[in-house]
CHARMM-style PDB file with segment names, atoms N, HN, CA, C and O in Angstrom:
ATOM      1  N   UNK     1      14.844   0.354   2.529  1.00  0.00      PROA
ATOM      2  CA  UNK     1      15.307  -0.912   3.050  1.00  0.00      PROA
ATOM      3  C   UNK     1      14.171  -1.577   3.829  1.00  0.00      PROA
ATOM      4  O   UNK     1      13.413  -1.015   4.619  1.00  0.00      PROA
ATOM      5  N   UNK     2      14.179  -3.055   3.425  1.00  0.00      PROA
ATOM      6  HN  UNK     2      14.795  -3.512   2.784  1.00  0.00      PROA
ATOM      7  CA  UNK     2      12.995  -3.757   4.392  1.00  0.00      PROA
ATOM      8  C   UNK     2      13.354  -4.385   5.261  1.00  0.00      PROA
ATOM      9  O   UNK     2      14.369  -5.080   5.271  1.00  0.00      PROA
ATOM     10  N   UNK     3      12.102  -4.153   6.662  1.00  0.00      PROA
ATOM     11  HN  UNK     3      11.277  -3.588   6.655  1.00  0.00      PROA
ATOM     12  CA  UNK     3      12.719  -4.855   7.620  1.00  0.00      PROA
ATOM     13  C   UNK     3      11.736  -5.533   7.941  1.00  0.00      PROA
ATOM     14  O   UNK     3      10.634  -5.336   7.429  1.00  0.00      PROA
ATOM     15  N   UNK     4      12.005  -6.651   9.039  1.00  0.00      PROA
ATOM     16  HN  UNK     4      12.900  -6.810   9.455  1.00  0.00      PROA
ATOM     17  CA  UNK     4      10.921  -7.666   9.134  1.00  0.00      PROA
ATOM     18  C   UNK     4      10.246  -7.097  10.524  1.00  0.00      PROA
ATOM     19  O   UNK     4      10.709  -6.165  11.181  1.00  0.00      PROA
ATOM     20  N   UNK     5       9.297  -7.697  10.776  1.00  0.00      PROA
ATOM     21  HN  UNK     5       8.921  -8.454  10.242  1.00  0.00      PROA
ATOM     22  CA  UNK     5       8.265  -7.674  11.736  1.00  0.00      PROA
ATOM     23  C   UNK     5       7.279  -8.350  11.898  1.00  0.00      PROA
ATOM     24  O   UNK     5       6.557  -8.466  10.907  1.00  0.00      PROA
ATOM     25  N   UNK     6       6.870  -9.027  13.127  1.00  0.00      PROA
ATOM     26  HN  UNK     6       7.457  -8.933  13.931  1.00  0.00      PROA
ATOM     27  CA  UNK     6       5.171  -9.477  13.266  1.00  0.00      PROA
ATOM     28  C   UNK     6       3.876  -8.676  13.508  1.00  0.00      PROA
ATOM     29  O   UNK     6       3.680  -7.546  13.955  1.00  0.00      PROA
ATOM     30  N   UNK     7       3.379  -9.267  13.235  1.00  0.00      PROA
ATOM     31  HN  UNK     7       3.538 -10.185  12.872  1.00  0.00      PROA
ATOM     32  CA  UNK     7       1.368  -9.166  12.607  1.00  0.00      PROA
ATOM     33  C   UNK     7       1.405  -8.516  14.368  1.00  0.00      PROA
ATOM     34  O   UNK     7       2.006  -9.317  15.084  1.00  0.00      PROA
ATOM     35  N   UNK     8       0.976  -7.469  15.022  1.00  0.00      PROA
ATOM     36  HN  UNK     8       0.488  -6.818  14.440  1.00  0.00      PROA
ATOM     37  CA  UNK     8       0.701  -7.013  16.212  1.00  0.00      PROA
ATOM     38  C   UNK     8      -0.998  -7.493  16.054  1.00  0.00      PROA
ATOM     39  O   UNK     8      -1.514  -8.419  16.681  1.00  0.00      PROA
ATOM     40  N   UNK     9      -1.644  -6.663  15.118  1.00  0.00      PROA
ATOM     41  HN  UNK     9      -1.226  -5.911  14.609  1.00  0.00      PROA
ATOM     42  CA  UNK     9      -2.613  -7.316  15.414  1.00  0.00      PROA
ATOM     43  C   UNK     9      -3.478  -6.546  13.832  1.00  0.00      PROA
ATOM     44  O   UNK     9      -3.117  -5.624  13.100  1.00  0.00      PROA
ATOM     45  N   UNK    10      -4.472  -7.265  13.811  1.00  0.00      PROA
ATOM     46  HN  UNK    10      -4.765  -8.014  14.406  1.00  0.00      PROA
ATOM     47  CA  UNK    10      -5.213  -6.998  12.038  1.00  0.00      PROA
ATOM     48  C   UNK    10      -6.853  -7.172  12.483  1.00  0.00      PROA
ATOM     49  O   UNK    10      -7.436  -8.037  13.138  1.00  0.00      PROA
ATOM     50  N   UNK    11      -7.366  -5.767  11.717  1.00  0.00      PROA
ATOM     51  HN  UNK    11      -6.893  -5.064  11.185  1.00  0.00      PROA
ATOM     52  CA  UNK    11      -8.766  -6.239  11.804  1.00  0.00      PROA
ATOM     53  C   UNK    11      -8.836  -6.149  10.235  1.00  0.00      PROA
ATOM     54  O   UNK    11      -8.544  -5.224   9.477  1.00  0.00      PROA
ATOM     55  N   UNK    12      -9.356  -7.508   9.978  1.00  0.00      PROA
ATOM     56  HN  UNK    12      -9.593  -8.260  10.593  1.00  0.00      PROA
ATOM     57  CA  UNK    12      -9.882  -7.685   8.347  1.00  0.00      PROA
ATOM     58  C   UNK    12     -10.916  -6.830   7.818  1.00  0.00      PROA
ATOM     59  O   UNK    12     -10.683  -6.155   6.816  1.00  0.00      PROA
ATOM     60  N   UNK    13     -12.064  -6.792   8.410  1.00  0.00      PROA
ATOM     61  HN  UNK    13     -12.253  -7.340   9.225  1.00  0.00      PROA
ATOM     62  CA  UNK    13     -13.377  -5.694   8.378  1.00  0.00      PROA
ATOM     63  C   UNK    13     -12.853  -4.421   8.272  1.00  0.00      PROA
ATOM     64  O   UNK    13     -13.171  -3.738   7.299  1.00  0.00      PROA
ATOM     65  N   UNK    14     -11.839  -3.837   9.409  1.00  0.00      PROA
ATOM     66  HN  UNK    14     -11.580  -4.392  10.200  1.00  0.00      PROA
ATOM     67  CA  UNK    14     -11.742  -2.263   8.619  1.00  0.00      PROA
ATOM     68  C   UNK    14     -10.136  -2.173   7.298  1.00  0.00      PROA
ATOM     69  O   UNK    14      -9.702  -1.495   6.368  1.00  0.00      PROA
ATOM     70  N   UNK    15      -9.873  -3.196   7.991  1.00  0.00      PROA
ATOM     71  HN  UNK    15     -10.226  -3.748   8.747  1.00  0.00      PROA
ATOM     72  CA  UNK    15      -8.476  -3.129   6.369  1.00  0.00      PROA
ATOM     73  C   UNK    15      -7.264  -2.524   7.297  1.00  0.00      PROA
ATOM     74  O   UNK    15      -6.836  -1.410   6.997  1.00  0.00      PROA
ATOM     75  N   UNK    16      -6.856  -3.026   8.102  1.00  0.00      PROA
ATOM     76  HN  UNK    16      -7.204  -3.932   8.346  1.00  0.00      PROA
ATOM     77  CA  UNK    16      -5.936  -1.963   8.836  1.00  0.00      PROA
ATOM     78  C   UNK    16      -5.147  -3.009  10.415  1.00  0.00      PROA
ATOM     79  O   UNK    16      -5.550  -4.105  10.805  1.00  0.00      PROA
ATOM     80  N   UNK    17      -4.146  -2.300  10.923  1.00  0.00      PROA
ATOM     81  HN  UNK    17      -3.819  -1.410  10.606  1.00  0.00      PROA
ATOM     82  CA  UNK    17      -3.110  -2.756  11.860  1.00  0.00      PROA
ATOM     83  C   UNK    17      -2.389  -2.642  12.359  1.00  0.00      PROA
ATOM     84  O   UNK    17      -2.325  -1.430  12.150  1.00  0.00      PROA
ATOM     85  N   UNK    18      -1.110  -2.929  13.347  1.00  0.00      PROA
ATOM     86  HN  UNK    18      -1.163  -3.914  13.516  1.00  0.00      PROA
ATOM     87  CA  UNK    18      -0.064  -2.730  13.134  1.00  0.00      PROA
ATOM     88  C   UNK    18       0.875  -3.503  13.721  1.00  0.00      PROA
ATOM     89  O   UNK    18       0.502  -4.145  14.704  1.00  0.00      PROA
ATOM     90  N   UNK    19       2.290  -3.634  13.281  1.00  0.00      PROA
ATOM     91  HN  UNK    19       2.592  -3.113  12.483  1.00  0.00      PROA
ATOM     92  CA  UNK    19       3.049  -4.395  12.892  1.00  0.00      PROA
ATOM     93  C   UNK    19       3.771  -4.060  14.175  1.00  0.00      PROA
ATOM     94  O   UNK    19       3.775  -2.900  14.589  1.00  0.00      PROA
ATOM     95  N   UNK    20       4.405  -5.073  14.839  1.00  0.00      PROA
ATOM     96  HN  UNK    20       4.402  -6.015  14.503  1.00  0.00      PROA
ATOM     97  CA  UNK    20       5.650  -4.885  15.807  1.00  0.00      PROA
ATOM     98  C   UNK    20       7.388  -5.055  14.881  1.00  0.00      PROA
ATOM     99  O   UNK    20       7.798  -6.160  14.524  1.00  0.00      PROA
ATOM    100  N   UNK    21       7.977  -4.086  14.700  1.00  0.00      PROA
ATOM    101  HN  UNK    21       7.644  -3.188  14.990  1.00  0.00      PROA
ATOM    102  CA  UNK    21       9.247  -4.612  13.918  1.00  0.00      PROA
ATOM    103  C   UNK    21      10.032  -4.944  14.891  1.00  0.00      PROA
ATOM    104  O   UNK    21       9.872  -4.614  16.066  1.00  0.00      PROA
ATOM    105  N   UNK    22      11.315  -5.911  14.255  1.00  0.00      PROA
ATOM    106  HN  UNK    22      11.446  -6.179  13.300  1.00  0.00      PROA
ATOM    107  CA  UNK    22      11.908  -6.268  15.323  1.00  0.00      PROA
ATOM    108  C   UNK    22      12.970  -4.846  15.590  1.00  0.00      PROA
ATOM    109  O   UNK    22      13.803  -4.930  16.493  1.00  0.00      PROA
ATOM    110  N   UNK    23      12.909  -3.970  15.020  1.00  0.00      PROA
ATOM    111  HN  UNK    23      12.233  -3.901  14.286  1.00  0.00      PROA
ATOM    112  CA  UNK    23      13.525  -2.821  15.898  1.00  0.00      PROA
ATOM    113  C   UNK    23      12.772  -1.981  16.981  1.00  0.00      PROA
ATOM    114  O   UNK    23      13.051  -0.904  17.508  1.00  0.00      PROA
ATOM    115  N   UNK    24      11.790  -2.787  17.121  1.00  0.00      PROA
ATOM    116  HN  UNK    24      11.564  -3.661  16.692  1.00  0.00      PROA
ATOM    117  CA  UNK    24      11.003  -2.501  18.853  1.00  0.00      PROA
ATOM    118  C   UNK    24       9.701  -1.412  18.494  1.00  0.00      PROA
ATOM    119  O   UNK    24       9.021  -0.946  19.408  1.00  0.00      PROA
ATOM    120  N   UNK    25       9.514  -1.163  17.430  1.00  0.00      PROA
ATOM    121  HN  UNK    25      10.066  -1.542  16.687  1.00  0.00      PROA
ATOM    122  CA  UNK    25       8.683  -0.189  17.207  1.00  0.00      PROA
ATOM    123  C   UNK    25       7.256  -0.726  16.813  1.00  0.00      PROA
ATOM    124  O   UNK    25       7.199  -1.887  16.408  1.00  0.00      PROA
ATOM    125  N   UNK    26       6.382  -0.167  16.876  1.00  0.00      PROA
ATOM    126  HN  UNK    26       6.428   0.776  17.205  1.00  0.00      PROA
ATOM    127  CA  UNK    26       5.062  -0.298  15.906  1.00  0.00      PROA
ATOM    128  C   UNK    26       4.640   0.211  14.859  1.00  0.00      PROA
ATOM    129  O   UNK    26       4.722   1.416  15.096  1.00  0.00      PROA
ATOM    130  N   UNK    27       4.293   0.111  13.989  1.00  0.00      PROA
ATOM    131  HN  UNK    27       4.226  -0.868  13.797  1.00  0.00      PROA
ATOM    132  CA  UNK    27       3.712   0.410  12.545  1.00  0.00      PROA
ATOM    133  C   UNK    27       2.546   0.333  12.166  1.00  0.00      PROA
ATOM    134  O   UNK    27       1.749  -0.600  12.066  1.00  0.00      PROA
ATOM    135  N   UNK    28       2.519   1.085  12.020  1.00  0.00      PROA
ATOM    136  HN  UNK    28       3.166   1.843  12.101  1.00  0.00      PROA
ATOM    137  CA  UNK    28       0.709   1.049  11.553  1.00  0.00      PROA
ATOM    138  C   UNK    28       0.454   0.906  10.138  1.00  0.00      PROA
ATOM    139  O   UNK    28       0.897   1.805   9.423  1.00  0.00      PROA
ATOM    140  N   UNK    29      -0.220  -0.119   9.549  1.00  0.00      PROA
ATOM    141  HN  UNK    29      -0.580  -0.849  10.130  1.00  0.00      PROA
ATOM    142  CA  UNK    29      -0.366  -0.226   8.041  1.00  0.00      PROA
ATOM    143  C   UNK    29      -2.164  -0.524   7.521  1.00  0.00      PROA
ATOM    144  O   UNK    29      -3.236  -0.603   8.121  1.00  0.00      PROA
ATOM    145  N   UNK    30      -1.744  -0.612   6.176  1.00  0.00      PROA
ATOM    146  HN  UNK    30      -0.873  -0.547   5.689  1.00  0.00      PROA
ATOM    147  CA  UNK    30      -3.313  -0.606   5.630  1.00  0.00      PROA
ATOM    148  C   UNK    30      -3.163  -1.829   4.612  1.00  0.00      PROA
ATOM    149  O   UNK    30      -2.078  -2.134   4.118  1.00  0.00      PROA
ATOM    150  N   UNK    31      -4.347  -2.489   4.352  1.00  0.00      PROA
ATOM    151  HN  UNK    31      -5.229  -2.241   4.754  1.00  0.00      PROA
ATOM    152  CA  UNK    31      -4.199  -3.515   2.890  1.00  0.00      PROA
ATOM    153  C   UNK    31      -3.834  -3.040   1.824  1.00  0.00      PROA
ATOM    154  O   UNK    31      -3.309  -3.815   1.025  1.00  0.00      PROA
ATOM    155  N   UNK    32      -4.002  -1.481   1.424  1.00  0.00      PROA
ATOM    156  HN  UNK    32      -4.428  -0.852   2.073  1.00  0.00      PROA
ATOM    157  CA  UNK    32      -3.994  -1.095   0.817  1.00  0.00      PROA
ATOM    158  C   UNK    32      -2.862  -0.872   0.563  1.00  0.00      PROA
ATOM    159  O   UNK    32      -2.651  -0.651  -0.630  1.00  0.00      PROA
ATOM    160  N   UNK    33      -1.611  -0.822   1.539  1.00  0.00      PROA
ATOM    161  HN  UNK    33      -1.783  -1.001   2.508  1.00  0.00      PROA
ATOM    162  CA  UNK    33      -0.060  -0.918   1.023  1.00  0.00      PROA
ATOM    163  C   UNK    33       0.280  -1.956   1.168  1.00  0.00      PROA
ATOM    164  O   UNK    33       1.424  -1.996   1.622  1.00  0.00      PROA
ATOM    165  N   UNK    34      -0.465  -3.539   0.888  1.00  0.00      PROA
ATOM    166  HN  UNK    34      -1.394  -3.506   0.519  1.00  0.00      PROA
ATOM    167  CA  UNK    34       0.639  -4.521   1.353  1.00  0.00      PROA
ATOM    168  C   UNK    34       0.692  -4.336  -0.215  1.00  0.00      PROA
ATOM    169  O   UNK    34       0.221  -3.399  -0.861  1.00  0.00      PROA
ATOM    170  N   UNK    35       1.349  -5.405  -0.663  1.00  0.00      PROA
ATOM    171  HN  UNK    35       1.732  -6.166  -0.139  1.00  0.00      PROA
ATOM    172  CA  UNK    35       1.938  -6.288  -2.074  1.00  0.00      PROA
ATOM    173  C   UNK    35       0.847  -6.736  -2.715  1.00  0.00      PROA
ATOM    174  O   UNK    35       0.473  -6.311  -3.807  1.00  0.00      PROA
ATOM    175  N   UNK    36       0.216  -7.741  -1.963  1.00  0.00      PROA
ATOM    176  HN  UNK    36       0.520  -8.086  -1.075  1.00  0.00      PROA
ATOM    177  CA  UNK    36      -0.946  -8.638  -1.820  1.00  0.00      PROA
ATOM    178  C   UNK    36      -2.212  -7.925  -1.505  1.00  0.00      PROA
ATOM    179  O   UNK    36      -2.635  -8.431  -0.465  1.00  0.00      PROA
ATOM    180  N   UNK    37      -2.841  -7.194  -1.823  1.00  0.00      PROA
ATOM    181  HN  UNK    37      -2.498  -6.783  -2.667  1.00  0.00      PROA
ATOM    182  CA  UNK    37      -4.407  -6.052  -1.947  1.00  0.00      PROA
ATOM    183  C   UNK    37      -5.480  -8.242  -0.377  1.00  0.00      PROA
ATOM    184  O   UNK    37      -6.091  -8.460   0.669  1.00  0.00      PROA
ATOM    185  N   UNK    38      -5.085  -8.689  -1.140  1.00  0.00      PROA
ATOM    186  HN  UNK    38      -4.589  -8.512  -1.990  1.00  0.00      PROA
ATOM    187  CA  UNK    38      -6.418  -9.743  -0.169  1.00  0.00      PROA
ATOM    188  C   UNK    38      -5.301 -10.861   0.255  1.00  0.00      PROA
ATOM    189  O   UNK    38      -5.630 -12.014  -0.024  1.00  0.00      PROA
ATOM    190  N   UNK    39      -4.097 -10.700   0.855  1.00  0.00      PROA
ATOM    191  HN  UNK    39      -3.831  -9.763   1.082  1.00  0.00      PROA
ATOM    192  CA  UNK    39      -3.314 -11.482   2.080  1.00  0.00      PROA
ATOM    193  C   UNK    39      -4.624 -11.414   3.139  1.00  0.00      PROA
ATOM    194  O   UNK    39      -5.542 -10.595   3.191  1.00  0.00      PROA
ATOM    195  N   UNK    40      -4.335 -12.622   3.974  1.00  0.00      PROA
ATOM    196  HN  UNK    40      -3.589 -13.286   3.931  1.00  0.00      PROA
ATOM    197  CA  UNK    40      -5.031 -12.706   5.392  1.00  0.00      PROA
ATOM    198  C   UNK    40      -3.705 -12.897   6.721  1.00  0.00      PROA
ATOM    199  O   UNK    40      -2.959 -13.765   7.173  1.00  0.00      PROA
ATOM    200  N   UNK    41      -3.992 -11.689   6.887  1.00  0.00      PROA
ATOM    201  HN  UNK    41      -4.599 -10.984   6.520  1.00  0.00      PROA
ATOM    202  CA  UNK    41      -2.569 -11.758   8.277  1.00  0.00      PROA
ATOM    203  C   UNK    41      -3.424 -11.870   9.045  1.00  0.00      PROA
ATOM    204  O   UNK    41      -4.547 -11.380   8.931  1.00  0.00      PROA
ATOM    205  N   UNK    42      -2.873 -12.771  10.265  1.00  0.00      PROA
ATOM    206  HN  UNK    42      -1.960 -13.169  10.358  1.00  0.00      PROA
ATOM    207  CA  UNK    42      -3.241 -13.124  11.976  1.00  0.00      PROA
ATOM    208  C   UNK    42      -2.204 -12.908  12.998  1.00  0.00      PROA
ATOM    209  O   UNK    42      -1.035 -13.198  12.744  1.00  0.00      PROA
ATOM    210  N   UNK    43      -2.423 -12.599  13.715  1.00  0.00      PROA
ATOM    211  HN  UNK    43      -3.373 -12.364  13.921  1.00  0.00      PROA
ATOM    212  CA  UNK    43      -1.620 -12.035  15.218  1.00  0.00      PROA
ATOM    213  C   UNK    43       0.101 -13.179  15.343  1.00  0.00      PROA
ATOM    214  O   UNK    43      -0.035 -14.325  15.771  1.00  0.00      PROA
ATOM    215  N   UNK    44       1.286 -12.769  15.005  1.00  0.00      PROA
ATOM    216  HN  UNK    44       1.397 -11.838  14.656  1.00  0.00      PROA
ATOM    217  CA  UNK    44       2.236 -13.454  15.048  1.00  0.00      PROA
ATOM    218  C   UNK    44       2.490 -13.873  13.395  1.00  0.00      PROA
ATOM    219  O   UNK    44       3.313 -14.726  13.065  1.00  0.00      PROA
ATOM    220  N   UNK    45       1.725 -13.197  12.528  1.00  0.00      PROA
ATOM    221  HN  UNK    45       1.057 -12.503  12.797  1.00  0.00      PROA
ATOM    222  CA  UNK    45       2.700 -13.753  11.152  1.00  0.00      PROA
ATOM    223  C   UNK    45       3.961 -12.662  10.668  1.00  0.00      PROA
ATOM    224  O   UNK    45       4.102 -11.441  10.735  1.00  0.00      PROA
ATOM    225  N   UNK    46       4.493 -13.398  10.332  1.00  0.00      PROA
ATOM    226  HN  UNK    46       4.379 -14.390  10.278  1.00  0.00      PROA
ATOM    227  CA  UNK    46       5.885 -12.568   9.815  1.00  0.00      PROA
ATOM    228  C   UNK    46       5.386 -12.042   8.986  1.00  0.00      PROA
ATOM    229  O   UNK    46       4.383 -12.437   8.391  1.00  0.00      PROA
ATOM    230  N   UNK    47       6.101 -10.868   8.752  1.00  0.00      PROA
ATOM    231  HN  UNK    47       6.916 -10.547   9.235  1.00  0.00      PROA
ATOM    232  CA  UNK    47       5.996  -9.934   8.080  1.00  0.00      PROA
ATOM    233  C   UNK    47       7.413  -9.100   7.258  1.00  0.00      PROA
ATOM    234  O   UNK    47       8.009  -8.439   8.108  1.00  0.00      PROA
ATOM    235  N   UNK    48       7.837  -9.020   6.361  1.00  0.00      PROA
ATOM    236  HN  UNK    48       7.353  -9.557   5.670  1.00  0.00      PROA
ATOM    237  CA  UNK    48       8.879  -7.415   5.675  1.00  0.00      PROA
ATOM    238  C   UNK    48       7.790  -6.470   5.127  1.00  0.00      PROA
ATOM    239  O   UNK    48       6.765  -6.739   4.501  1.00  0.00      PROA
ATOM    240  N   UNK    49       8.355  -5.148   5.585  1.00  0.00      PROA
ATOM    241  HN  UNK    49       9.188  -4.930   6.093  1.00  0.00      PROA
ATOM    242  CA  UNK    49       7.821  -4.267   5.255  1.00  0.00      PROA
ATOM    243  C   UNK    49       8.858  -3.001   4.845  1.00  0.00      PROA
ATOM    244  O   UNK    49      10.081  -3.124   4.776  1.00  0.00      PROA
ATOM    245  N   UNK    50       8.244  -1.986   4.635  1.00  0.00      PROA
ATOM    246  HN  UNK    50       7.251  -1.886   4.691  1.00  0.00      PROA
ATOM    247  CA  UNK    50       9.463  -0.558   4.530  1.00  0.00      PROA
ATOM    248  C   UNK    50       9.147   0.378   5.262  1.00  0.00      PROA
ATOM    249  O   UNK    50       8.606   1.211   4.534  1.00  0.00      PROA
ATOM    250  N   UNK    51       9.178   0.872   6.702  1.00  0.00      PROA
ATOM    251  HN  UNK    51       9.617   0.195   7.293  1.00  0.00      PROA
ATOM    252  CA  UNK    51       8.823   1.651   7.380  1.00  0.00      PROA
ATOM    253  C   UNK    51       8.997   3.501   6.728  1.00  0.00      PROA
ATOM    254  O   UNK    51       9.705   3.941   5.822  1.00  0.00      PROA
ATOM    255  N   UNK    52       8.195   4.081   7.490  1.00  0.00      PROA
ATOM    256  HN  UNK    52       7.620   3.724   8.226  1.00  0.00      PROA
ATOM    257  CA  UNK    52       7.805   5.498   6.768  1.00  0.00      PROA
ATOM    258  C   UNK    52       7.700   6.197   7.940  1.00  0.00      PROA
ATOM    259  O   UNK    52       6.806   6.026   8.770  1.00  0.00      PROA
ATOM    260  N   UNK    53       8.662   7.038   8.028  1.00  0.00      PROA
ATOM    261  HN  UNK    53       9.388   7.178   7.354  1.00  0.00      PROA
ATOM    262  CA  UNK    53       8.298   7.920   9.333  1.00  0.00      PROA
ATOM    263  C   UNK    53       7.896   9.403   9.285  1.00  0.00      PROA
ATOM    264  O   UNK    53       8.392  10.197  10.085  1.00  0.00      PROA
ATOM    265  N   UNK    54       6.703   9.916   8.047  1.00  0.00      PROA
ATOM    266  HN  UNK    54       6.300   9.271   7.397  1.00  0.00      PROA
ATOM    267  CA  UNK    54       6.821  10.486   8.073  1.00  0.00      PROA
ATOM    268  C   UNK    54       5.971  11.598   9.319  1.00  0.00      PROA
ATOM    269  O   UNK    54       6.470  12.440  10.066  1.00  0.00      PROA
ATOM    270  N   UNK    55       4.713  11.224   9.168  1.00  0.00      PROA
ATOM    271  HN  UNK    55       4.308  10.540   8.562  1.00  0.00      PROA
ATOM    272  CA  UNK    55       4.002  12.040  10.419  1.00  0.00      PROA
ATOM    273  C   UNK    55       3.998  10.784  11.613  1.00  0.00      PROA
ATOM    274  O   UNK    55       4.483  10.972  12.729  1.00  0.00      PROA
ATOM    275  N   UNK    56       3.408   9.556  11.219  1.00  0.00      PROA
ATOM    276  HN  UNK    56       3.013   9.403  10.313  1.00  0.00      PROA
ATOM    277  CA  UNK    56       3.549   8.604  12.358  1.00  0.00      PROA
ATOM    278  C   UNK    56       4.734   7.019  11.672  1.00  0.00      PROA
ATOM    279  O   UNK    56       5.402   6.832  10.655  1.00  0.00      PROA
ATOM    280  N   UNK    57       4.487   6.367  12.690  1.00  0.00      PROA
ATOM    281  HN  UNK    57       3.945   6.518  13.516  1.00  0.00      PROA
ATOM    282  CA  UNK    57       5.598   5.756  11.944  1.00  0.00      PROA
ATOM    283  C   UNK    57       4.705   4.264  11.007  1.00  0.00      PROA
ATOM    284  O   UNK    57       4.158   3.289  11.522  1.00  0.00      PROA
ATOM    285  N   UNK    58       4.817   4.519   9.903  1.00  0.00      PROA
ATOM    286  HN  UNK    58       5.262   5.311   9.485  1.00  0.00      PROA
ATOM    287  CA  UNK    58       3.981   3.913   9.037  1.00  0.00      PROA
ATOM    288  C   UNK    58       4.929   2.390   8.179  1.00  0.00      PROA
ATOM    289  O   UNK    58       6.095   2.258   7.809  1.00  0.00      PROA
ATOM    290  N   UNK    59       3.640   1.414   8.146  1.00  0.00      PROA
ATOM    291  HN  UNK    59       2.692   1.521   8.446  1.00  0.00      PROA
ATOM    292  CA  UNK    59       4.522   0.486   7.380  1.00  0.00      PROA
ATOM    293  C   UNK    59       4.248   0.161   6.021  1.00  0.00      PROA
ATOM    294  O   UNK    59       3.144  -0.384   6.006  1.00  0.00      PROA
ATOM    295  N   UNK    60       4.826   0.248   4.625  1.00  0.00      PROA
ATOM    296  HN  UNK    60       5.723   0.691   4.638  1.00  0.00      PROA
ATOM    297  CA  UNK    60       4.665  -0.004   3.231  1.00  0.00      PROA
ATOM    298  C   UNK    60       4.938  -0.929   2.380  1.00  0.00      PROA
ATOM    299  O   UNK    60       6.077  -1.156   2.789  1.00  0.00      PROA
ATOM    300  N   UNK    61       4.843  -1.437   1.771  1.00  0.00      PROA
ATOM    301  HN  UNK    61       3.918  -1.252   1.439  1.00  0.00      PROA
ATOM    302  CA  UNK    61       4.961  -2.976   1.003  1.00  0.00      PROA
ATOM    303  C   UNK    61       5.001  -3.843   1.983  1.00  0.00      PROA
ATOM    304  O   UNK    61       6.048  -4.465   2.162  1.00  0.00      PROA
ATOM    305  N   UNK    62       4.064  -4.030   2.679  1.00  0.00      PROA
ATOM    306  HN  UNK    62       3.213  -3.525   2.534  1.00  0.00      PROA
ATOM    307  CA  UNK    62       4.143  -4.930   3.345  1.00  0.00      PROA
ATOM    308  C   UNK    62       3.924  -6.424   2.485  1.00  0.00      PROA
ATOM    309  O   UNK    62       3.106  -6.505   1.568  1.00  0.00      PROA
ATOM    310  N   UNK    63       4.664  -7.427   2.866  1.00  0.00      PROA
ATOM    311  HN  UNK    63       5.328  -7.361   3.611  1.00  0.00      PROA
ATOM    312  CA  UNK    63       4.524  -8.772   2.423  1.00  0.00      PROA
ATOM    313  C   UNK    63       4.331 -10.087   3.081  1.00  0.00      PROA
ATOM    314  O   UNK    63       5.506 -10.243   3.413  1.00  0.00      PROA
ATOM    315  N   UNK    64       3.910 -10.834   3.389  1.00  0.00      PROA
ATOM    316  HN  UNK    64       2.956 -10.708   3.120  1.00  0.00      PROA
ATOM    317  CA  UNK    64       3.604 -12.048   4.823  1.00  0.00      PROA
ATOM    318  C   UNK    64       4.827 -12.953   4.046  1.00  0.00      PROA
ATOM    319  O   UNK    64       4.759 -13.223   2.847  1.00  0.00      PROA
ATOM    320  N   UNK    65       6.038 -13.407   4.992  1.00  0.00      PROA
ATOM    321  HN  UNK    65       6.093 -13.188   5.966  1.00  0.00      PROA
ATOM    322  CA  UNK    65       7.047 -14.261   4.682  1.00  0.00      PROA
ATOM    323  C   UNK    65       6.578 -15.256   5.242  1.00  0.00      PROA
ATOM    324  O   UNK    65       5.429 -15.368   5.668  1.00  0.00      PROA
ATOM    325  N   UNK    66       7.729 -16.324   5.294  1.00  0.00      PROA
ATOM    326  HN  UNK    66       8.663 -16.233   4.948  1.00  0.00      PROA
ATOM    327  CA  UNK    66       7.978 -17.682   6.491  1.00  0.00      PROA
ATOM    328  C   UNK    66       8.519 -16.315   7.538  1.00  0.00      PROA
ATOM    329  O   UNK    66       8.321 -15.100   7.540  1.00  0.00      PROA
ATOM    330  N   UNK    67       9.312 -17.303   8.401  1.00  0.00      PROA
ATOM    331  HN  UNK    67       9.473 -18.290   8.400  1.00  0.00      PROA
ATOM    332  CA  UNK    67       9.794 -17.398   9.532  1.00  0.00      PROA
ATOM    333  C   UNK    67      11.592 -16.529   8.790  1.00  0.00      PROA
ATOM    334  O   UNK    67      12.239 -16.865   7.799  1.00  0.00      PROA
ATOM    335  N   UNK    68      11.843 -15.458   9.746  1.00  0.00      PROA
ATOM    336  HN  UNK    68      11.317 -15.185  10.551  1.00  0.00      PROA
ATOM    337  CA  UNK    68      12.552 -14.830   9.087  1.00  0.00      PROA
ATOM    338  C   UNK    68      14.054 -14.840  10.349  1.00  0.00      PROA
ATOM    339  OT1 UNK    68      15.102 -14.260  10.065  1.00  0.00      PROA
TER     340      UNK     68
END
């Protein structure tokens, strides 16, 4: 199930981030799991993703929406 969240924060140079969901948590993700391999996320873009909890709490398909 996907849930939404904002852009916490993205460094483009190493490929990597993490996401604030609105269930209060953080996520840590890579370009390499969004949808989009070359999206440009900035600090406050919406976001759905599929959280993964398996060793840390990880975010997967990530996708940049509107305003959710």
């Amino acid at each position: 199930m996907k849930i939404s969240g904002k852009i916490k924060w993205y460094k483009k140079e190493k490929g990597y981030g993490y996401i604030t969901g609105l269930d209060g948590d953080t996520y840590y993700f890579e370009i390499s799991n969004c949808l989009n391999k070359k999206e440009e996320f900035k600090e406050g873009d919406t976001v759905l993703f599929i959280p993964n909890f398996d060793d840390i709490d990880y975010a997967t398909n990530v996708e940049k929406v509107g305003e959710v």
